[in-house]
Biopython code that builds the backbone (N, CA, C, O; Angstrom):
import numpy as np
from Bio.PDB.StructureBuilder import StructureBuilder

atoms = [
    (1, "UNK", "N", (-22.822, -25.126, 21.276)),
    (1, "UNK", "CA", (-22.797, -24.771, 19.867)),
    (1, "UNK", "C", (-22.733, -23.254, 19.686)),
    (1, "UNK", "O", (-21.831, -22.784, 18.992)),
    (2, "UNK", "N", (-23.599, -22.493, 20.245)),
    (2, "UNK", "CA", (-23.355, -21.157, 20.792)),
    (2, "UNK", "C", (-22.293, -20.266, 20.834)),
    (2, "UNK", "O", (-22.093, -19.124, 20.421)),
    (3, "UNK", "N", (-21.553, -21.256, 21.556)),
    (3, "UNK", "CA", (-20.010, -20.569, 22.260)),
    (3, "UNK", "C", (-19.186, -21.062, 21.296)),
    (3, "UNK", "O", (-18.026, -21.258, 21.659)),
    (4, "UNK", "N", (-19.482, -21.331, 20.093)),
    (4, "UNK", "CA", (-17.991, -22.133, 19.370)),
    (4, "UNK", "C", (-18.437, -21.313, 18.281)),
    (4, "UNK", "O", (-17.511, -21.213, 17.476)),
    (5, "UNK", "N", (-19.986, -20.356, 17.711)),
    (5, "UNK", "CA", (-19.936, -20.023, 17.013)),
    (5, "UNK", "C", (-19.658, -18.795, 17.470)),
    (5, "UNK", "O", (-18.762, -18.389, 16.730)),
    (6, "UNK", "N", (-19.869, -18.094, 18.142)),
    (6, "UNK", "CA", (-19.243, -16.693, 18.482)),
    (6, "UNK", "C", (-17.531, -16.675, 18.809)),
    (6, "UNK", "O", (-16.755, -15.856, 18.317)),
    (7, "UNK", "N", (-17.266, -17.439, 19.465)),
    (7, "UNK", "CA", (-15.654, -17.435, 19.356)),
    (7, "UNK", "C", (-15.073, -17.637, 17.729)),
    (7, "UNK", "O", (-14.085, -16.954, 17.460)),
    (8, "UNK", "N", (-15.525, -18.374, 16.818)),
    (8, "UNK", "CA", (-15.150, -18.052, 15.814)),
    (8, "UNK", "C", (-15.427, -16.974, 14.848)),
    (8, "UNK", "O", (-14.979, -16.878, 13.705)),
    (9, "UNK", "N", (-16.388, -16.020, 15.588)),
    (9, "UNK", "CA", (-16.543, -14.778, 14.965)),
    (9, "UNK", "C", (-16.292, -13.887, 15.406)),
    (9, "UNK", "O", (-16.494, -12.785, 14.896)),
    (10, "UNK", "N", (-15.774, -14.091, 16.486)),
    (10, "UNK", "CA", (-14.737, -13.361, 17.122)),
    (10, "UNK", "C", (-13.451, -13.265, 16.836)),
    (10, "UNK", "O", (-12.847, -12.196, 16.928)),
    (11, "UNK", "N", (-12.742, -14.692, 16.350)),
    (11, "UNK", "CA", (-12.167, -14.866, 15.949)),
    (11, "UNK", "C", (-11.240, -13.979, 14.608)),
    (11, "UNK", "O", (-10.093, -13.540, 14.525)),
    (12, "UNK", "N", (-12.673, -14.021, 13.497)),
    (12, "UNK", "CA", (-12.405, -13.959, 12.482)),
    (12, "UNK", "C", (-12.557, -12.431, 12.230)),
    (12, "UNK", "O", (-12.251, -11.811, 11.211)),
    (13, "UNK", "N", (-13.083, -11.977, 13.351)),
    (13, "UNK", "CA", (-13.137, -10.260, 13.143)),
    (13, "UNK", "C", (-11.802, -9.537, 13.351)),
    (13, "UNK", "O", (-11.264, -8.658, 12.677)),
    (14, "UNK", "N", (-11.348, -10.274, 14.688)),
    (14, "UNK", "CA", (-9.986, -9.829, 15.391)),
    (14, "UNK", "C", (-8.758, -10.221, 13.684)),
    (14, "UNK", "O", (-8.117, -9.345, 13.102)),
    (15, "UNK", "N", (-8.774, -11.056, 13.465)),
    (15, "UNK", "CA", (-7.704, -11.329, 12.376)),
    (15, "UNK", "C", (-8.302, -10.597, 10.998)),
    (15, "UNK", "O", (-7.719, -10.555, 9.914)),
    (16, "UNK", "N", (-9.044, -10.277, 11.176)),
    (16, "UNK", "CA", (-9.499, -9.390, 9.686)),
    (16, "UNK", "C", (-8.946, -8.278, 10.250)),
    (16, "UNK", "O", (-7.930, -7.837, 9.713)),
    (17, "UNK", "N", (-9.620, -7.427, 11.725)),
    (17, "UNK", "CA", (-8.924, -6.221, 11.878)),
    (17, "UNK", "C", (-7.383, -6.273, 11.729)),
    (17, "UNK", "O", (-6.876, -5.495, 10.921)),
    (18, "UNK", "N", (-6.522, -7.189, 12.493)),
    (18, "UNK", "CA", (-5.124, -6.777, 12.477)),
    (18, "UNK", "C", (-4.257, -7.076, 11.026)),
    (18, "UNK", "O", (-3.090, -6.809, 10.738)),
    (19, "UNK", "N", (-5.099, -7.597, 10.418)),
    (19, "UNK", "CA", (-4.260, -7.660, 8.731)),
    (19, "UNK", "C", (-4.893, -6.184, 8.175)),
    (19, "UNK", "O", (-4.374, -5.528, 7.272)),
    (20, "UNK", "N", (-5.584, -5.972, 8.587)),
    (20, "UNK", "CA", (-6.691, -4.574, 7.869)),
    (20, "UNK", "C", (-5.412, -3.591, 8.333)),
    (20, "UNK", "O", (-4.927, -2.904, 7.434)),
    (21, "UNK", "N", (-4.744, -3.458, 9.886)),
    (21, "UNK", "CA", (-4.226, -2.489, 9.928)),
    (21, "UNK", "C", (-2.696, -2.534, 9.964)),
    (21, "UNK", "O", (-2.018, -1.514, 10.084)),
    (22, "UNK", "N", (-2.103, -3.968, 9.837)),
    (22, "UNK", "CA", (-0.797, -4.159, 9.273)),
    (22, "UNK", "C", (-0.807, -3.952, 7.835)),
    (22, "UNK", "O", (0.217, -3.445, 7.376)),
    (23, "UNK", "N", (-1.747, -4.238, 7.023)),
    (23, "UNK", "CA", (-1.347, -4.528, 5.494)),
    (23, "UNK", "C", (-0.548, -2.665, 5.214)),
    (23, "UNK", "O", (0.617, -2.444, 4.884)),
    (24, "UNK", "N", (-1.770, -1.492, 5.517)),
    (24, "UNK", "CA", (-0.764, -0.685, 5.064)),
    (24, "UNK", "C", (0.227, -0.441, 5.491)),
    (24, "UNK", "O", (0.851, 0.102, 4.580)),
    (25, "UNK", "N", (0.825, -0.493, 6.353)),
    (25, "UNK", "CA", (2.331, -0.468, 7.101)),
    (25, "UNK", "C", (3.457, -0.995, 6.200)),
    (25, "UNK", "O", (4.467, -0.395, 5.832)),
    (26, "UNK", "N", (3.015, -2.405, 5.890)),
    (26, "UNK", "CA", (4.181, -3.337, 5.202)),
    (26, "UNK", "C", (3.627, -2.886, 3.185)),
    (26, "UNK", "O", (3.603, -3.745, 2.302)),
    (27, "UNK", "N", (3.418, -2.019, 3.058)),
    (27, "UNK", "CA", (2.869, -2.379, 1.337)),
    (27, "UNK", "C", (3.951, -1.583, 0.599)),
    (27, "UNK", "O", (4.189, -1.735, -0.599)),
    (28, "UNK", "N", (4.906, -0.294, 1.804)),
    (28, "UNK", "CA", (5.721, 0.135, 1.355)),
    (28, "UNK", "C", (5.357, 1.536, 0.753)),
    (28, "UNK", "O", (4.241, 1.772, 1.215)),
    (29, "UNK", "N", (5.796, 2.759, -0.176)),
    (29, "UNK", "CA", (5.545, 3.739, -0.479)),
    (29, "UNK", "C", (4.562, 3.376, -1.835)),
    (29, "UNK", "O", (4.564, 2.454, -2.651)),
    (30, "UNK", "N", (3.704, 4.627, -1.628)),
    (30, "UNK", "CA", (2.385, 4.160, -2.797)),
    (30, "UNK", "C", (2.796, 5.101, -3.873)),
    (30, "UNK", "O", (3.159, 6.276, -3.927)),
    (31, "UNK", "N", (2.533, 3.811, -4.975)),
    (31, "UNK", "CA", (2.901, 4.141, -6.570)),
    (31, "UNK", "C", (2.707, 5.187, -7.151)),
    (31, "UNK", "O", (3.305, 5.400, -8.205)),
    (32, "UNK", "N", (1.554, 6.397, -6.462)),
    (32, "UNK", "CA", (1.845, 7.898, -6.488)),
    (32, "UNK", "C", (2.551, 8.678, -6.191)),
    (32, "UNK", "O", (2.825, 9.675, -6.859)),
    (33, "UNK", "N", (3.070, 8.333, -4.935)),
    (33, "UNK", "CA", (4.080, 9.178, -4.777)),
    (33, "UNK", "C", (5.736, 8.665, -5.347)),
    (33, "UNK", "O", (6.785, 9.308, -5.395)),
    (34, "UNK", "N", (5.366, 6.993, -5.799)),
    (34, "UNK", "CA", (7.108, 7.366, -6.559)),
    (34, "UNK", "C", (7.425, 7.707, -7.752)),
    (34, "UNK", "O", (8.535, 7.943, -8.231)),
    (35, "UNK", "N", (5.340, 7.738, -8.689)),
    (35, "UNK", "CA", (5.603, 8.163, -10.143)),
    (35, "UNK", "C", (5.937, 9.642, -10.106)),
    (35, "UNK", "O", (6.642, 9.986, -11.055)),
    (36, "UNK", "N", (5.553, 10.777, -9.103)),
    (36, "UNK", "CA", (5.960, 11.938, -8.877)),
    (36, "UNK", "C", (7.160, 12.252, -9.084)),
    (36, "UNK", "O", (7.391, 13.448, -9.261)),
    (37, "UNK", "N", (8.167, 11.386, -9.121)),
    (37, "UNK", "CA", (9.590, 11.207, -9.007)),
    (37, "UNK", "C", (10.100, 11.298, -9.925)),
    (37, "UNK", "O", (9.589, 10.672, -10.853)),
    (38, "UNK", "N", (11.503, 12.182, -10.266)),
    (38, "UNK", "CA", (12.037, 11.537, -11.480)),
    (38, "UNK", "C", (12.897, 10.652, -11.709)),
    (38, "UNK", "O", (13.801, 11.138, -11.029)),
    (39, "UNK", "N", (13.331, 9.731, -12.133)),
    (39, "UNK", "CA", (13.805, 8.636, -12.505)),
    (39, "UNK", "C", (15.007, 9.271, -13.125)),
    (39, "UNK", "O", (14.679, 10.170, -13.900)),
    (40, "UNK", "N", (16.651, 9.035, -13.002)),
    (40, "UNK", "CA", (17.605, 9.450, -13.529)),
    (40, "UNK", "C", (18.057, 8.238, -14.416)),
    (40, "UNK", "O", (18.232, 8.290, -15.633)),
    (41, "UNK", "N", (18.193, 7.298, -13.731)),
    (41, "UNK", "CA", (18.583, 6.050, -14.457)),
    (41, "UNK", "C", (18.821, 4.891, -13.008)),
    (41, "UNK", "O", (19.114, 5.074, -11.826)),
    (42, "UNK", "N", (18.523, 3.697, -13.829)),
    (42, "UNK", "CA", (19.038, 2.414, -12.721)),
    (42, "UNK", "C", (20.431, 1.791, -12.898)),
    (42, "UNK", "O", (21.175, 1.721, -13.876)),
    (43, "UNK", "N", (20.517, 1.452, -11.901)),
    (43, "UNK", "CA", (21.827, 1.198, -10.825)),
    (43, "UNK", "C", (21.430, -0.005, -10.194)),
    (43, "UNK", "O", (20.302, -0.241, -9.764)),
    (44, "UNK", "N", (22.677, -0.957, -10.152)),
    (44, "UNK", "CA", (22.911, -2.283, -9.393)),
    (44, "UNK", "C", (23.206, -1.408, -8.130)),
    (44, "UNK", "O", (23.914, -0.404, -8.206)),
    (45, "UNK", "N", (22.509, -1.927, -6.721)),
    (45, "UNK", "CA", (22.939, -2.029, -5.730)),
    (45, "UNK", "C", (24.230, -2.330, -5.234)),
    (45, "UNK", "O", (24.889, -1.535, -4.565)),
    (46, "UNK", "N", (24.685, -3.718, -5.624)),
    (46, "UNK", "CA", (26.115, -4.102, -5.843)),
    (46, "UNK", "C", (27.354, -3.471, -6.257)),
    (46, "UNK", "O", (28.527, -3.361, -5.899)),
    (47, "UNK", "N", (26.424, -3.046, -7.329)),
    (47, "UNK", "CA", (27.921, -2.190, -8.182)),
    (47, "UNK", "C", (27.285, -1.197, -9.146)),
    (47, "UNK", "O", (26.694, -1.376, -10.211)),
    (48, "UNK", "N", (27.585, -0.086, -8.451)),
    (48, "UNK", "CA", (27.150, 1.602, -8.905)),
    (48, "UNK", "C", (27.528, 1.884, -10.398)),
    (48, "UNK", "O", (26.937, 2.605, -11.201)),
    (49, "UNK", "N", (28.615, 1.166, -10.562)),
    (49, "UNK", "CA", (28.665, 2.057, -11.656)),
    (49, "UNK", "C", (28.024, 1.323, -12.795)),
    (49, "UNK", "O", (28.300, 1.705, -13.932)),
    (50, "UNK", "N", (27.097, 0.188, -12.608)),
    (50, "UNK", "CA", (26.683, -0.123, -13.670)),
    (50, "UNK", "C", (25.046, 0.741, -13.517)),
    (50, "UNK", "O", (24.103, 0.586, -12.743)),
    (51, "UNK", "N", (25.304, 1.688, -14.680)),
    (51, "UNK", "CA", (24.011, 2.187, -15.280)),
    (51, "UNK", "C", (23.224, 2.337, -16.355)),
    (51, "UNK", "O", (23.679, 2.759, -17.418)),
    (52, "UNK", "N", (21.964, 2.009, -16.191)),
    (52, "UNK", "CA", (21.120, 2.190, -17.206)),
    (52, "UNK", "C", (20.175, 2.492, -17.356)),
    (52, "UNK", "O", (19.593, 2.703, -16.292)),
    (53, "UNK", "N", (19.443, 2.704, -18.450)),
    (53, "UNK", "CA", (17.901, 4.059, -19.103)),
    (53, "UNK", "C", (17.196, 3.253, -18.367)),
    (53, "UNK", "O", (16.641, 3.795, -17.412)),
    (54, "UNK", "N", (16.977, 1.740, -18.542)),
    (54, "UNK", "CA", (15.812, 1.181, -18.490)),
    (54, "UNK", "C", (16.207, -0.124, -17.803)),
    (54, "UNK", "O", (17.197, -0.822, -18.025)),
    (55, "UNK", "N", (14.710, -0.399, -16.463)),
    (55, "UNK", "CA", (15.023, -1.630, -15.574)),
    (55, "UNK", "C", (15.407, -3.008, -16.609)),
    (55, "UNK", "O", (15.159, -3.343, -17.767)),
    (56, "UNK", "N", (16.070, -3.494, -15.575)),
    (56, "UNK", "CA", (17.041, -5.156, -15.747)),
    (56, "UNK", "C", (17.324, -5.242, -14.673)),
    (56, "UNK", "O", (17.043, -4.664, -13.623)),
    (57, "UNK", "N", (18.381, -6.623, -15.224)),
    (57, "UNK", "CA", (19.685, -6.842, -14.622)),
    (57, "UNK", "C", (20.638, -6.801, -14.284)),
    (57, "UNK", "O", (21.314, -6.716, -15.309)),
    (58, "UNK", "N", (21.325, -6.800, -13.395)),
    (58, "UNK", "CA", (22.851, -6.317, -13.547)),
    (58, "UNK", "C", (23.700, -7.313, -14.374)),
    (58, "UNK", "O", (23.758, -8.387, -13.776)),
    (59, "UNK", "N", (24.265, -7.323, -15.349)),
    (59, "UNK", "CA", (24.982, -8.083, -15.798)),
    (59, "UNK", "C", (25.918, -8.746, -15.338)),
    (59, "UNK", "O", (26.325, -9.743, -15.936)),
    (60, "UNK", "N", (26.528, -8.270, -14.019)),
    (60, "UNK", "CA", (27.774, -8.437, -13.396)),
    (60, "UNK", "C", (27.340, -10.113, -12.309)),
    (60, "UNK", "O", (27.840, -11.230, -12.179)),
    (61, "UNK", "N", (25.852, -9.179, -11.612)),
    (61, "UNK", "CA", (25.688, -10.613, -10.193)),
    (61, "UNK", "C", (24.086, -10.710, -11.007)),
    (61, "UNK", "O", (23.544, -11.808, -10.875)),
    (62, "UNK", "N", (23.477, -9.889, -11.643)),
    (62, "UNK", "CA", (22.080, -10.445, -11.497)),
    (62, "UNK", "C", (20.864, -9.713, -11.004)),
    (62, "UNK", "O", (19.706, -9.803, -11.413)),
    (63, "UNK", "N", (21.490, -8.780, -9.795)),
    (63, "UNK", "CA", (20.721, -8.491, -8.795)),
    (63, "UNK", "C", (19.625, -7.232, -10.076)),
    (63, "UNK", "O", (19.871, -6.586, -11.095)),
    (64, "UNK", "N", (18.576, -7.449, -9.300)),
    (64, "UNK", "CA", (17.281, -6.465, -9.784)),
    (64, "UNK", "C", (17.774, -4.941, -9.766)),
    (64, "UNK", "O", (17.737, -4.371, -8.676)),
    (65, "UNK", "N", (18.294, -4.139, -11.035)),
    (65, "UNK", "CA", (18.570, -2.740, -11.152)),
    (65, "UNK", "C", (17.656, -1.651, -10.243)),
    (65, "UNK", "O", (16.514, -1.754, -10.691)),
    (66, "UNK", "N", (17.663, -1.126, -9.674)),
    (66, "UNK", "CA", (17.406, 0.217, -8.518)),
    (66, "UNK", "C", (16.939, 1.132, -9.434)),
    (66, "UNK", "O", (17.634, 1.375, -10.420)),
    (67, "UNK", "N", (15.734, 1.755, -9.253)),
    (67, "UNK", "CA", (15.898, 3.520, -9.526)),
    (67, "UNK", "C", (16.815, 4.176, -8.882)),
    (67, "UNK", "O", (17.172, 3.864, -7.746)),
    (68, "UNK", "N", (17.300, 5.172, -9.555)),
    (68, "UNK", "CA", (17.718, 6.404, -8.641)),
    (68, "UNK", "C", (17.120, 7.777, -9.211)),
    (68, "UNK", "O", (17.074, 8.203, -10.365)),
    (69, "UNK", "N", (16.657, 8.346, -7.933)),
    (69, "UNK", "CA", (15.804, 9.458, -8.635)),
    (69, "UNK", "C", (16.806, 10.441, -8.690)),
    (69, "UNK", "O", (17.972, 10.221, -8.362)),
    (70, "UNK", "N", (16.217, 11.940, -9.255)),
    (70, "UNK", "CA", (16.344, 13.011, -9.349)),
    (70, "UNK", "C", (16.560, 13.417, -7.682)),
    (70, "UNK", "O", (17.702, 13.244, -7.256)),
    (71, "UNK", "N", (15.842, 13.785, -7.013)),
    (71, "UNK", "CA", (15.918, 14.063, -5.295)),
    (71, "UNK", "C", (16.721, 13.057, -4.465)),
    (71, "UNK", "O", (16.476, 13.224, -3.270)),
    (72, "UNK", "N", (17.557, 12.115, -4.679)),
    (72, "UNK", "CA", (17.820, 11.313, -4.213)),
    (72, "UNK", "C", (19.483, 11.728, -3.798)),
    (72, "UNK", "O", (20.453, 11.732, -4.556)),
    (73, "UNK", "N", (19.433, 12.082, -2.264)),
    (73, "UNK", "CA", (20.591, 12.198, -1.767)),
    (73, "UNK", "C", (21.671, 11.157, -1.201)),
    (73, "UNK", "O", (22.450, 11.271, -0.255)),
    (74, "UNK", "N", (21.519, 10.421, -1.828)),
    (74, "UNK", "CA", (22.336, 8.738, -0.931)),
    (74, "UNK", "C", (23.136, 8.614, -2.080)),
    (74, "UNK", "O", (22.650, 8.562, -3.210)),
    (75, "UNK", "N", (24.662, 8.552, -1.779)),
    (75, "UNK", "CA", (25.640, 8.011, -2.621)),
    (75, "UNK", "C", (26.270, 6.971, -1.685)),
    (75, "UNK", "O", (25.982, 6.763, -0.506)),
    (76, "UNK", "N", (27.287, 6.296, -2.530)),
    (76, "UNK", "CA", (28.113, 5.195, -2.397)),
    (76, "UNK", "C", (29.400, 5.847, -1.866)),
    (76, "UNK", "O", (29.991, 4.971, -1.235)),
    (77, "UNK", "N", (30.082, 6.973, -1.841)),
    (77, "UNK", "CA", (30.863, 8.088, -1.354)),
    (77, "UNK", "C", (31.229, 8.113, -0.219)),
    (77, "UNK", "O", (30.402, 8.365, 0.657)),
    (78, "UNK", "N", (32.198, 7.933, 0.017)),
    (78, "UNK", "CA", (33.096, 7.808, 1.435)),
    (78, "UNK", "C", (32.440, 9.330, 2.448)),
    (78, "UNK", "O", (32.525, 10.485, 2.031)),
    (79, "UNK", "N", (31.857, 8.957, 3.715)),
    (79, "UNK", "CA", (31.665, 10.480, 4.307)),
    (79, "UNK", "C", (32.511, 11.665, 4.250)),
    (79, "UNK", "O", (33.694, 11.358, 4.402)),
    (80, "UNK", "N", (32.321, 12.886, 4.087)),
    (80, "UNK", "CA", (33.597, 13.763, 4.387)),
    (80, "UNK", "C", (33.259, 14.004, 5.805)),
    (80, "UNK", "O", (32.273, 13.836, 6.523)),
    (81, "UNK", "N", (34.722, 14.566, 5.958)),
    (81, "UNK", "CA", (35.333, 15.020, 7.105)),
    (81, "UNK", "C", (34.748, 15.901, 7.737)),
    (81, "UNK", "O", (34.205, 16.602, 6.883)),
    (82, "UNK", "N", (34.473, 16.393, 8.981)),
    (82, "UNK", "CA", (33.618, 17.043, 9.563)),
    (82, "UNK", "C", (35.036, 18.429, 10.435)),
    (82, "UNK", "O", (34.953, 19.472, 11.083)),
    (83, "UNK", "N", (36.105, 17.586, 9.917)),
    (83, "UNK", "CA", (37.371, 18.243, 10.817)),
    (83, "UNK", "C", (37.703, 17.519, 11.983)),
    (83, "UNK", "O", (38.793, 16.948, 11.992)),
    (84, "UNK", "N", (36.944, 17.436, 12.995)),
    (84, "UNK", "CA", (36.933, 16.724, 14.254)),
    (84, "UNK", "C", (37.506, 15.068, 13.833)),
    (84, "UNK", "O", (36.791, 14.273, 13.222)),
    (85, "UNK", "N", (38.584, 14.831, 14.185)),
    (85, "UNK", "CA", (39.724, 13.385, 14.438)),
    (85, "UNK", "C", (40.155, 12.994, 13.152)),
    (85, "UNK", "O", (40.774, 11.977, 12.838)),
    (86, "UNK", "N", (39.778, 13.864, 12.489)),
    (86, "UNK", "CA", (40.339, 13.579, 10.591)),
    (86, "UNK", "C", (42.003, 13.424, 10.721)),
    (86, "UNK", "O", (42.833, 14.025, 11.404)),
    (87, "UNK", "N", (42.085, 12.530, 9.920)),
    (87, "UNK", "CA", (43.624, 12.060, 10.062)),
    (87, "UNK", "C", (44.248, 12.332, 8.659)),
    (87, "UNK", "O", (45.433, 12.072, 8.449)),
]
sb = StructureBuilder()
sb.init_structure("model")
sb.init_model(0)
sb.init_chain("A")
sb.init_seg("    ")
for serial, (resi, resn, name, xyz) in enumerate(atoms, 1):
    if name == "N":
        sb.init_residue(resn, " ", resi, " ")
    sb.init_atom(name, np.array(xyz, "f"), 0.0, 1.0, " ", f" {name:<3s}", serial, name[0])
structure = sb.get_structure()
């Protein structure tokens, strides 16, 4: 009886620790640092050029509208040329 109650508190320590130290990993960036942000307008993933003031839908597929901030260097924009094998 002994050994079945310590293995389950053993148990239950080991799985408390490793959710304790996965949970922040997977929770993603914290809601302070993205209200810091400025918000330009949202954007379908799908299709850029649909934009607007305020979250939705995309009208087109559906998909959940994107922020795009102010600091936000990622476009939809073909790479330029670096010179090297440019045709």
């Amino acid at each position: 009886m002994n050994t079945k109650l310590i293995l389950i508190v053993v148990l239950a320590v080991t799985l408390g620790g490793a959710a304790g130290w996965i949970a922040p990993h997977h929770l993603g960036p914290s809601s302070a640092a993205a209200s810091d942000r400025k918000i330009l307008y949202y954007a379908c993933p799908m299709h850029p050029s649909i934009k607007y003031d305020k979250p939705g839908a995309c009208p087109i597929c559906g998909m959940k509208l994107q922020p795009v901030y102010a600091d936000s260097t990622g476009t939809n924009a073909a790479p330029t040329s670096s010179g090297c094998c440019s045709f």
